[in-house]
C-alpha positions in Angstrom: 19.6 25.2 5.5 20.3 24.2 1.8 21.0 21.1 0.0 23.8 20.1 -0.7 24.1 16.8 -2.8 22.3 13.6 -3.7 23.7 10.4 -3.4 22.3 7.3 -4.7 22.6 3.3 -3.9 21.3 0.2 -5.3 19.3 -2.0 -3.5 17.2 -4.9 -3.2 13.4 -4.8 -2.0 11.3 -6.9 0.8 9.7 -9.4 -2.3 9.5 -9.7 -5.9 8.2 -8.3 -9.2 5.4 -10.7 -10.6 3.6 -10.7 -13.5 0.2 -10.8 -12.7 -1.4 -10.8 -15.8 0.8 -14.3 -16.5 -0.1 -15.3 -13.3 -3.9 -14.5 -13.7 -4.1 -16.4 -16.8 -2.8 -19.7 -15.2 0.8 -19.2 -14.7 2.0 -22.6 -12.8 4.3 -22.1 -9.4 7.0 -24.2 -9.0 8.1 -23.6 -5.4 8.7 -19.9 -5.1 9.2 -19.9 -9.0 7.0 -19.6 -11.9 7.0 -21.5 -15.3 6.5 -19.7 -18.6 6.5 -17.4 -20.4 6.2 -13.2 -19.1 2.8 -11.8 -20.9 3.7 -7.5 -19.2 6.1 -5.5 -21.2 9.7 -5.2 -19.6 8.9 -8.4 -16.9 11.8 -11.1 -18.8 10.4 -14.0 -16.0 7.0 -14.1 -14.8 8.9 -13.4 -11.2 12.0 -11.6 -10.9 13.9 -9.8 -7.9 12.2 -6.5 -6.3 15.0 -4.1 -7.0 15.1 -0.2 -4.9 17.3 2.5 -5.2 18.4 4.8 -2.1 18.1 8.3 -2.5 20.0 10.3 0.3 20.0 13.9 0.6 22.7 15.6 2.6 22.3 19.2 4.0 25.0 21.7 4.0 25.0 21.2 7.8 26.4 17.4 7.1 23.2 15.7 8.2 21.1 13.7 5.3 17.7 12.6 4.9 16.3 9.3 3.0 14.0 7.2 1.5 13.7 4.3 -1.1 12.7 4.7 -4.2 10.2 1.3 -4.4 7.6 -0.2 -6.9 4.4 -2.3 -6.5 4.7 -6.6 -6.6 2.7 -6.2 -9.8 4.5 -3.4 -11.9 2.6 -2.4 -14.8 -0.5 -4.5 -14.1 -4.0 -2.2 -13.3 -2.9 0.9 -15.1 0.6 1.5 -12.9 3.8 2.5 -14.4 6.3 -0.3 -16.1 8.7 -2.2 -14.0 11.2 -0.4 -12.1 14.8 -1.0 -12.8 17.7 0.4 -10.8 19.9 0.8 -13.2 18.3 2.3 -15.5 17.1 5.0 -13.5 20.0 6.2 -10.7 21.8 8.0 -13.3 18.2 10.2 -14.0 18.3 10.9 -10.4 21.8 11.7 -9.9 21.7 13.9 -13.0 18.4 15.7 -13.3 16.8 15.3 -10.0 19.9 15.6 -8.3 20.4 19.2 -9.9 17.3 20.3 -9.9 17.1 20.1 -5.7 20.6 20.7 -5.3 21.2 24.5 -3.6 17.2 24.5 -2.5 16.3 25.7 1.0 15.3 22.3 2.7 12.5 24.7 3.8 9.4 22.9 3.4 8.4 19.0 2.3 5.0 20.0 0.3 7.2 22.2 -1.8 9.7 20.0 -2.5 7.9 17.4 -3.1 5.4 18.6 -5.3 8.3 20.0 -7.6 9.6 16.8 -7.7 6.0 14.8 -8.2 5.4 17.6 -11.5 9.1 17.2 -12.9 9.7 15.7 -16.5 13.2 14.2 -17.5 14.7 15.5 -20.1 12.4 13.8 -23.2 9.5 15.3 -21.8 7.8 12.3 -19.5 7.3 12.8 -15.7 9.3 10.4 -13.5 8.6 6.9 -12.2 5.9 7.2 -9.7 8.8 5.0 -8.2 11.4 7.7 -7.8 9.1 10.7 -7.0 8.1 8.0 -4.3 11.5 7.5 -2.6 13.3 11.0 -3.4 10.3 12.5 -1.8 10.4 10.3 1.3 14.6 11.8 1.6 12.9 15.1 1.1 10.7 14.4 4.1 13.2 13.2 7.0 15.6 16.2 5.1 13.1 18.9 5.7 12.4 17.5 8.9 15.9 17.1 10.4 16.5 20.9 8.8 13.8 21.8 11.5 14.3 19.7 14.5 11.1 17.8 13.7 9.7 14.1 13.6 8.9 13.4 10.4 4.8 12.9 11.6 5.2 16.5 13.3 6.5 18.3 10.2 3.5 16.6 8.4 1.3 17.8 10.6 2.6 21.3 10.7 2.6 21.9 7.4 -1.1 20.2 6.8 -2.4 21.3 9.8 -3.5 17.4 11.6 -2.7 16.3 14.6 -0.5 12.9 15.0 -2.2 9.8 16.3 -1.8 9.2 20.1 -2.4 5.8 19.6 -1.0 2.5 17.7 -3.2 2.6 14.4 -4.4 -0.8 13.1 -2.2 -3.1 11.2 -2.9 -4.8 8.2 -0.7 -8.1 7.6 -0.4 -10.0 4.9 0.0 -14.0 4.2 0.9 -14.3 0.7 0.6 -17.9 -0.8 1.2 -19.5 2.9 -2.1 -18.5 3.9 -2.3 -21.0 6.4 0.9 -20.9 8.5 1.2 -17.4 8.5 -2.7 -16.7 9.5 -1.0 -18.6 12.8 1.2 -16.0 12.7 -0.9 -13.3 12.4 -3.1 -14.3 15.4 -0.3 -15.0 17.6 1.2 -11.5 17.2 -2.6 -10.2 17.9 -2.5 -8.8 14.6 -5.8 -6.9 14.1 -6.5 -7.3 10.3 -5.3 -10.0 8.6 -5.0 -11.9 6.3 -4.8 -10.7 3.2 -4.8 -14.5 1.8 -3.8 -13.5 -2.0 -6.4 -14.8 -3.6 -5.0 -13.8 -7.2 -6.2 -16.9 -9.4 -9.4 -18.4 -10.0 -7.9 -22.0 -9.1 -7.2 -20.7 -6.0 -10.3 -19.2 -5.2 -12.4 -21.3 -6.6 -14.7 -22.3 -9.8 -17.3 -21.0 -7.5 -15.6 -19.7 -4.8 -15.6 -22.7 -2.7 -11.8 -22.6 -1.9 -12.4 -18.7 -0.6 -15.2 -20.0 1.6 -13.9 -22.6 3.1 -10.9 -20.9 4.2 -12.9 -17.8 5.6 -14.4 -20.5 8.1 -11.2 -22.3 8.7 -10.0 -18.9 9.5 -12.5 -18.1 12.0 -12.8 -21.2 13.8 -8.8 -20.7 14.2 -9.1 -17.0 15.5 -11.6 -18.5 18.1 -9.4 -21.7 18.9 -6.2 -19.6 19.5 -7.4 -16.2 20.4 -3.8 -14.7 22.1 -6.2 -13.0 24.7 -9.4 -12.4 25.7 -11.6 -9.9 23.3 -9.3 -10.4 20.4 -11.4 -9.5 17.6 -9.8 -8.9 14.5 -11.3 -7.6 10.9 -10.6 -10.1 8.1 -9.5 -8.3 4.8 -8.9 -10.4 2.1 -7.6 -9.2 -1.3 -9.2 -11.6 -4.4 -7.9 -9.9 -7.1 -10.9 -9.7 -9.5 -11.2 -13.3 -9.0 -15.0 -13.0 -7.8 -15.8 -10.8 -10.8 -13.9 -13.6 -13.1 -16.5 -16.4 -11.4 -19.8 -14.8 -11.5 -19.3 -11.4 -14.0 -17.7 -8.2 -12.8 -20.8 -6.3 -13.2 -23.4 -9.2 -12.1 -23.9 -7.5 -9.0 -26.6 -9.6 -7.4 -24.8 -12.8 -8.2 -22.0 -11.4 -6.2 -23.5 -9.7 -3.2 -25.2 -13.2 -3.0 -21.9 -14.9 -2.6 -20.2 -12.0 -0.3 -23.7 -13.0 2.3 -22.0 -16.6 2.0 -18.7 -15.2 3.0 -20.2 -12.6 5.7 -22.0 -16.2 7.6 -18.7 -18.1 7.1 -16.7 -15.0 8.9 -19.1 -14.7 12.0 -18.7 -13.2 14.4 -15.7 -11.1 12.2 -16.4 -8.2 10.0 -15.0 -9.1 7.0 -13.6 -6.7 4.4 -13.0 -7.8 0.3 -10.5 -6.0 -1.5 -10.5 -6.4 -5.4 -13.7 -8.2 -5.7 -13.4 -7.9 -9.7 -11.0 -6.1 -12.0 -13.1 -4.6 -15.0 -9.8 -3.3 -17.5 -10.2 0.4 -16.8 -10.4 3.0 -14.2 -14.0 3.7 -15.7 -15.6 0.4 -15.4 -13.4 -0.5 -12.2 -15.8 2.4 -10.6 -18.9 2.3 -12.0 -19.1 -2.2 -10.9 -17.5 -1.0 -7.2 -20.0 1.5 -7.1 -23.0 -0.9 -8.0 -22.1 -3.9 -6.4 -21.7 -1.2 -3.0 -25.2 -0.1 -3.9 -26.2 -3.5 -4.0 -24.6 -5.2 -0.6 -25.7 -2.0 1.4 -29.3 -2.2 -0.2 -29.2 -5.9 1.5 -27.8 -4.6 4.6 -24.8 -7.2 3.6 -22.1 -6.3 6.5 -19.0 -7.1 3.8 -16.6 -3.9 2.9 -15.4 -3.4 -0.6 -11.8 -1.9 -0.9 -11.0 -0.9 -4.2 -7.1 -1.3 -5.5 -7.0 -1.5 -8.8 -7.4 1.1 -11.3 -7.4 3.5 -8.6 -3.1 4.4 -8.5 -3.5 8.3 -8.4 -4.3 10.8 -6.2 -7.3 11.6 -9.4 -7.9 8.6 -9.1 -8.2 8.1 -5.4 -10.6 11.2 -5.5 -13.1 9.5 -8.4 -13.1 6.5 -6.2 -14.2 8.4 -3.1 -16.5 10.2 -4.6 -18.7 8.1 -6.4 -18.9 5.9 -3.5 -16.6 3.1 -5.3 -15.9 0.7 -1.9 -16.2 1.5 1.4 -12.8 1.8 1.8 -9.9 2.7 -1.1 -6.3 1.1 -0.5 -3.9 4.2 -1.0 -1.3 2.1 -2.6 1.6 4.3 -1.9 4.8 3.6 -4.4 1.7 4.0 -7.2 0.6 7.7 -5.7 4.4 8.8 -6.2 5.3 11.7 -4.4 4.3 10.7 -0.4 2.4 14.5 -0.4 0.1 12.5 -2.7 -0.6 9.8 0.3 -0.8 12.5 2.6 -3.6 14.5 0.8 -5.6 11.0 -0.3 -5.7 9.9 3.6 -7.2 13.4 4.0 -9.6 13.4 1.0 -10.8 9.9 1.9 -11.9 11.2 5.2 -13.0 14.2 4.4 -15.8 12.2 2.3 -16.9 9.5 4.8 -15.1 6.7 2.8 -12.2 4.5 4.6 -8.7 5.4 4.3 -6.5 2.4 3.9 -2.9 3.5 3.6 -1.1 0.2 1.8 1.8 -0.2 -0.2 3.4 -3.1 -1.3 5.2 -6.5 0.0 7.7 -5.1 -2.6 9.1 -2.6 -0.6 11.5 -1.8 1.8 12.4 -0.9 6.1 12.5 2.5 4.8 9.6 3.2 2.5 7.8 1.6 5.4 9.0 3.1 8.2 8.3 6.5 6.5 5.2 6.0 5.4 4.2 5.2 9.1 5.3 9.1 10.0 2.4 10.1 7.3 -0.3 7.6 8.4 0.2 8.9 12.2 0.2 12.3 10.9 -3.3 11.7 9.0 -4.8 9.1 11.4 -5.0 6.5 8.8 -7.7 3.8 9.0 -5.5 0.8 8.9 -2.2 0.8 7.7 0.0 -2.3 5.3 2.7 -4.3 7.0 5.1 -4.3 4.4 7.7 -5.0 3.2 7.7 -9.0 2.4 5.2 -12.0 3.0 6.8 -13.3 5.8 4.5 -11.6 8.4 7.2 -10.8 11.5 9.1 -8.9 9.7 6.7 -6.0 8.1 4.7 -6.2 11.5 7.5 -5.6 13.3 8.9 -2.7 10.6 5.4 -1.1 10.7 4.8 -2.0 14.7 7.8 -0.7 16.5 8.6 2.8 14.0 5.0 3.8 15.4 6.1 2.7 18.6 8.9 5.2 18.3 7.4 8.0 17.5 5.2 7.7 20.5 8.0 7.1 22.9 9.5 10.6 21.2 6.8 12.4 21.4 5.7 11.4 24.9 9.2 12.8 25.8 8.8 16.2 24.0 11.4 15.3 21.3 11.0 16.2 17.6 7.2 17.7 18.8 5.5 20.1 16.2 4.3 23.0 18.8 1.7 24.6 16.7 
């Protein structure tokens, strides 16, 4: 079965674009809005509509497969690419990515997909991570409708996995309303949460009082409206370098001693800190991770690091894991490009010991998410984002019911990889 064309469609994503390194220096919100001035190339407000671009790719059998073309809330912050624009970039697809796949055999998704992840346009420069994000997500559900194959089952066949039998853990986030929508969160049962978006030292903290009060508030709340008996959810809250800005990113004992604050204020949840510091490059990012994890599991400090920034690659992912950087790595999909990328660093990750977290972005979209699910099943990802938005319902139920699904479908025998 060939393809046959590429259509593409402009759309709108599940949040915004923010500037974070406005925002880190002290940007003021006013209401959903921020005032001043942009400080990252190509932002032209500090926060400015998520835009997406659908890629659809029809066989010569009439069917079509897609996916969104999607970038991170915080475009070109941490080493990513520059903000991503729709129109600026459908005609590239239409044109050079369109006839470049055009009259392929939709015979296989790693093939595809790594053609598309190593393609340059036509000055020399390889794509968006953006677009080699969503065309590879329509090569996926093309490929795998060209064989009669969930999505998760043409993964697995062609990387050799099995897909997950179960519902794997789902990771939602609060964004500024961390209070309302932790509610949220524990009413649904979610089991990790919160994500809290600690992203400015005024909200954590001068000394990261703000952070620790909330972590008890949080616990004390799980305990006072536990939605049934057992629930025990892991706490996961991203701080965005914050606690590297307060005490020095590289002052390891000063900060394991306030993560043992955090651990007592969490009891009896394990608690997991995601961006404890940000130190400018992928270098530094690894070697503080690395040391400050040396120093919590020297103390026996029950506190996981997740590293995010400065880790956007599948390279990169790789470093992370193994030099021990975190004891888990967000896999931050739209950054990874081409979804074979998330595939093989869900694999890597646990093919080292160190946790796979495969994330994303509130700045996506139903689709980007609802394929990415089909690779997390097919990998048996640690924990994997509710996205797209900050709203809570909505990702949770995206990210809930597409996994859901595929294990009504397979139960029945439909779509099932026989190998």
């Amino acid at each position: 079965m060939k393809i046959a064309s590429v259509v593409c469609a402009r759309g709108l994503t599940g949040f915004y674009f923010d500037d974070q390194k406005a925002i880190r220096a002290g940007a003021q919100a006013d209401g959903a809005l921020y005032i001043g001035e942009p400080a990252t190339a190509g932002f032209s407000r500090i926060r400015q509509p998520g835009e997406s671009i659908s890629v659809m790719i029809f066989l010569d059998n009439g069917q079509y497969g897609w996916g969104d073309c999607a970038a991170v809330q915080y475009s070109g912050a941490g080493g990513r690419d520059p903000l991503f624009l729709a129109d600026t970039f459908i005609p590239l697809i239409e044109q050079e990515v369109a006839s470049h796949l055009v009259g392929q055999q939709a015979d296989s998704f790693v093939r595809l997909a790594r053609e598309i992840d190593e393609m340059k346009d036509r000055q020399g420069r390889r794509l968006h991570s953006a677009i080699r994000y969503g065309v590879s997500q329509a090569i996926l559900d093309a490929v795998a409708k060209a064989h009669g194959l969930n999505m998760c089952d043409l993964v697995a066949k062609e990387y050799g996995t099995q897909v997950s039998t179960r519902v794997l853990p789902i990771f939602t986030q609060s964004g500024d309303d961390r209070y309302s929508n932790a509610d949220r969160m524990i009413m649904k049962g979610a089991p990790v949460l919160p994500h809290g978006l600690f992203n400015s030292v005024q909200k954590t903290g001068q000394k990261g009082e703000n952070l620790l009060a909330y972590v008890r508030w949080l616990a004390q709340r799980v305990k006072d409206y536990a939605p049934y008996a057992g629930y025990h959810p892991v706490f996961h809250i991203d701080c965005y370098g914050t606690i590297g800005q307060i005490f020095g990113a590289d002052n390891y004992i000063g900060i394991a001693d306030y993560l043992e604050e955090l651990e007592k204020a969490a009891d009896p949840f394990h608690l997991r800190i995601e961006g404890p510091m940000d130190s400018d490059s992928r270098e530094a990012q690894m070697r503080d991770l690395r040391g400050l994890r040396l120093e919590v599991d020297r103390r026996g400090i029950k506190v996981e690091l997740v590293a995010d920034e400065w880790c956007n690659t599948l390279e990169d992912v790789k470093y992370f894991a193994d030099n021990k950087a975190g004891h888990m790595i967000q896999i931050k999909t739209p950054d990874l490009g081409s979804l074979h990328n998330t595939v093989e660093a869900v694999l890597y990750c646990e093919q080292v010991g160190v946790g796979a977290y495969q994330g994303g972005t509130c700045n996506e979209t139903d689709r980007s998410a609802q394929v990415c699910v089909h690779c997390a099943m097919a990998t048996n990802a640690a924990q994997v984002l509710a996205k797209p938005g900050m709203g809570v319902d909505e990702g949770y139920m995206i990210v809930n019911n597409e996994m859901q699904r595929i294990l009504a479908l397979r139960a029945a025998g439909i779509g099932v990889h026989q190998g």
